[in-house]
C-alpha positions, 0 to 999 in steps of 0.5 A: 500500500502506498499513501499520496499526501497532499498539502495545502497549496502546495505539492505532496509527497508519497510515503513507500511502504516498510516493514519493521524487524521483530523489535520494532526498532529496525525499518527495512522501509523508507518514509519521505519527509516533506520539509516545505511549508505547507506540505504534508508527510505519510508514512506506512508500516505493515504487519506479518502473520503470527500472533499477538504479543499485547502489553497493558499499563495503568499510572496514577497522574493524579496532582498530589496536594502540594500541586493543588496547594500551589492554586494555580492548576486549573481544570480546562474546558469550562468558561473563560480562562482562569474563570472558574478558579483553580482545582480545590482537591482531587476527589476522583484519580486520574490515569494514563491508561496503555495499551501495546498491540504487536504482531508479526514485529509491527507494534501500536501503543496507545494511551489515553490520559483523563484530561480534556486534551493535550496540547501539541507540544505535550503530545509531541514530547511524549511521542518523543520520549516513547519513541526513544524509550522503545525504539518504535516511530513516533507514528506508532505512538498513539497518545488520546485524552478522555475529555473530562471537563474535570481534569488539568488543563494541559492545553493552556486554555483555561489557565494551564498547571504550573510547570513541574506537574506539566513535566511530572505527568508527561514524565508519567504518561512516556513511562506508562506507554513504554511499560505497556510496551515491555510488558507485552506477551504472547496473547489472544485479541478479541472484538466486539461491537454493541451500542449504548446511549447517548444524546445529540446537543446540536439537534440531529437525533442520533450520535455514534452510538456504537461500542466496540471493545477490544478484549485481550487474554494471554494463552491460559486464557487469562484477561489482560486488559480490555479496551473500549471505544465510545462516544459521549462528552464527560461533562455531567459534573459541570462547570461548578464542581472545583474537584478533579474527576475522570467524570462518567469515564472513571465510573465505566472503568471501575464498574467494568473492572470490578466485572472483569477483574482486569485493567480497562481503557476507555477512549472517547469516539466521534465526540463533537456533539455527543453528550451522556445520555443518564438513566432516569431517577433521583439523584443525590448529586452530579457524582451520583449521575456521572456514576449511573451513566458509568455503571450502565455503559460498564454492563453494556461493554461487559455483555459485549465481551460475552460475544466478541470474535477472533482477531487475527494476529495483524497490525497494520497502520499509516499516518498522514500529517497536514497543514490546517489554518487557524483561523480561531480568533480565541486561539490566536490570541492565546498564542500570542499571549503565550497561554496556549500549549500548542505550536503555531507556525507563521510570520504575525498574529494573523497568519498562522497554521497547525500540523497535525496527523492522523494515524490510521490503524488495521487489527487483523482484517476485523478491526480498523481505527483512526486516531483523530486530531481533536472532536470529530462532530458525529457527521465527519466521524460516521463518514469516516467509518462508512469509508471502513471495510472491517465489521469494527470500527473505531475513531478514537477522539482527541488522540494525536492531538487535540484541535477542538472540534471539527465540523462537515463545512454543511454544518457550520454555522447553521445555528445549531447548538448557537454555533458553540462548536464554531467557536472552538474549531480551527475554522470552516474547512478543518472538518472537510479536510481531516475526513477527507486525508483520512478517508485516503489513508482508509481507501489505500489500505482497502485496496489490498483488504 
């Protein structure tokens, strides 16, 4: 397979295909780099066919209480910065949650923190690391954020943290991510996909309501971990709650390994404009809502691991990266003023583009994925696993980078949910152009499917 990248005004450049060695640290391969402004790289690993070697890690990166005695970290995704004061406490732990999948010498890790995002600069310095400490590619290094509304601001968007924990949790997370990986061993990959409840907040009616679990057991048949992807924002503690908290993702995780008796990830989907949609009663408080919704979709994701199928021992992926401009008024001034944790590119306060990447992923001919560059509105994100051949199909939301929302342009502006998502969107033509890459990465794969 080979991918065609393209930029914005300018000439792309094609990635050639290669295979690593048996540690991942050796390409027999060559991957182009594009260096002028404006162009993209790609780049493309397959895999061989023998079985899976599958490593999990989980790390607390929960602010002990000298970081929240400092007052001066702060939970992103609420209100204007600093507005709604810092974190008071920690009344749930956050984590960095690691998954390593390799087969036939070609490895995939994955982590995904309870944050509301990363910016660029964090997630570029944690593919670094990983890629340093395990000798795979940086684009074999996926890196994803829940979305709590209730966790450290490592975007700069709400007021930031203060440097050390900034530096003390990417630290954490590259440890995690390269324990995963030398944990792996020899196992057995399941799937299955269901559906579980969510709500539209911009009027559609519908989400992307499925749930696919990804079910990992070693050759005895004991459990190793388990991965599920599904989409709804974390946002039922709201705006007033000053206590750091994974929100409804970390009821999910710890109902679901109370059932399973093994670690669990869960990465958030086609996010954009999916919101929880909580059983009916009485509640106590949000905690108590935030841990009903977690309950339900825990018996859901356990039910699906009750009939899930074979994965055979494949991994396979590719990455394209792109030029978008910012066009965010919001964001151009927090990088000028020197809040935002992201690198901007570009003369004056004006004129300024992001790259970014998607990294495309196969699991045996079951499974395909996508590691998406922020929140894919529900529209942008099934269009993208209609493209898809496999029977499971997962976006993981926010994983690579964290852009905000990214919207099909026959959407934009069109007043639903008073434009809220525009605001926090790159600009009008984000949501077109990262389908459209990705879809191509999707269709070159389909090829030899």
């Amino acid at each position: 397979m080979a991918t065609t990248a393209e930029g914005s005004g300018s000439t792309g450049t094609t990635g050639t295909t290669g295979t690593t060695g048996s540690t991942g640290t050796e390409s027999t391969g060559a991957t182009t780099s594009a260096t002028e402004p404006g162009t993209t790289t790609a780049s493309e690993t397959t895999g061989g066919e023998e079985g899976f070697r599958i490593g999990v890690d989980v790390t607390d990166i929960s602010p002990d209480r000298a970081f929240i005695a400092t007052k001066d970290l702060y939970m992103g995704a609420y209100g204007a910065p600093m507005s709604r004061g810092p974190a008071q406490g920690v009344h749930d732990p956050i984590f960095a949650r690691s998954f390593a999948f390799e087969a036939g010498g070609v490895g995939l890790l994955m982590s995904v923190v309870d944050l509301p995002g990363m910016g660029n600069q964090n997630t570029r310095e944690v593919r670094k690391r990983v890629a340093a400490m395990t000798g795979l590619s940086e684009a074999q290094v996926l890196i994803g954020s829940t979305h709590s509304h209730s966790s450290p601001d490592l975007m700069g968007l709400w007021g930031g943290v203060p440097k050390d924990y900034r530096e003390w949790l990417l630290a954490e997370t590259s440890a995690s991510m390269a324990s995963a990986w030398e944990s792996r061993q020899s196992a057995e990959l399941r799937v299955g996909t269901g559906t579980a409840p969510a709500n539209n907040r911009r009027g559609w009616g519908y989400t992307d309501d499925a749930m696919i679990v990804l079910d990992a057991f070693d050759l005895q048949g004991g459990r190793i971990g388990t991965l599920v992807n599904f989409a709804a924002h974390p946002v039922i503690l709201g705006e007033e709650n000053k206590l750091i908290s994974c929100d409804y993702t970390g009821y999910v995780i710890e109902a679901l390994e109370d059932e399973l008796g093994a670690p669990v990830a869960l990465f958030n989907g086609t996010l954009g404009d999916a919101t929880p949609k909580t059983p009916p009663g009485d509640y106590a408080d949000d905690f108590d809502r935030a841990a009903a919704y977690g309950a339900a979709l825990a018996e859901i994701a356990a039910e699906i691991t009750t009939s899930t199928e074979l994965v055979a021992p494949y991994v396979g992926f590719s990455e394209r990266k792109w030029v978008q401009k910012v066009e965010n008024q919001l964001f151009l001034l927090a990088a000028q003023v020197g809040i935002l944790q992201y690198d901007f590119e570009g003369e004056g306060l004006l004129e300024k583009t992001v790259t970014t990447q998607a990294t495309y992923f196969r699991l045996g001919v079951q499974v395909q994925g996508v590691g998406f560059p922020g929140e894919s509105l529900t529209r942008n994100g099934m269009a993208i696993k209609e493209a898809m051949k496999a029977p499971h199909r997962m976006v993981l939301g926010n994983t690579g980078d964290a852009l905000g929302y990214f919207i099909p342009s026959d959407e934009w502006q069109t007043g639903k949910n008073d434009n809220y998502e525009e605001g926090v969107s790159l600009g009008k033509s984000a949501g077109d152009r990262a389908r459209d890459f990705i879809k191509e990465l999707i269709a070159a794969d389909n090829e030899g499917f």
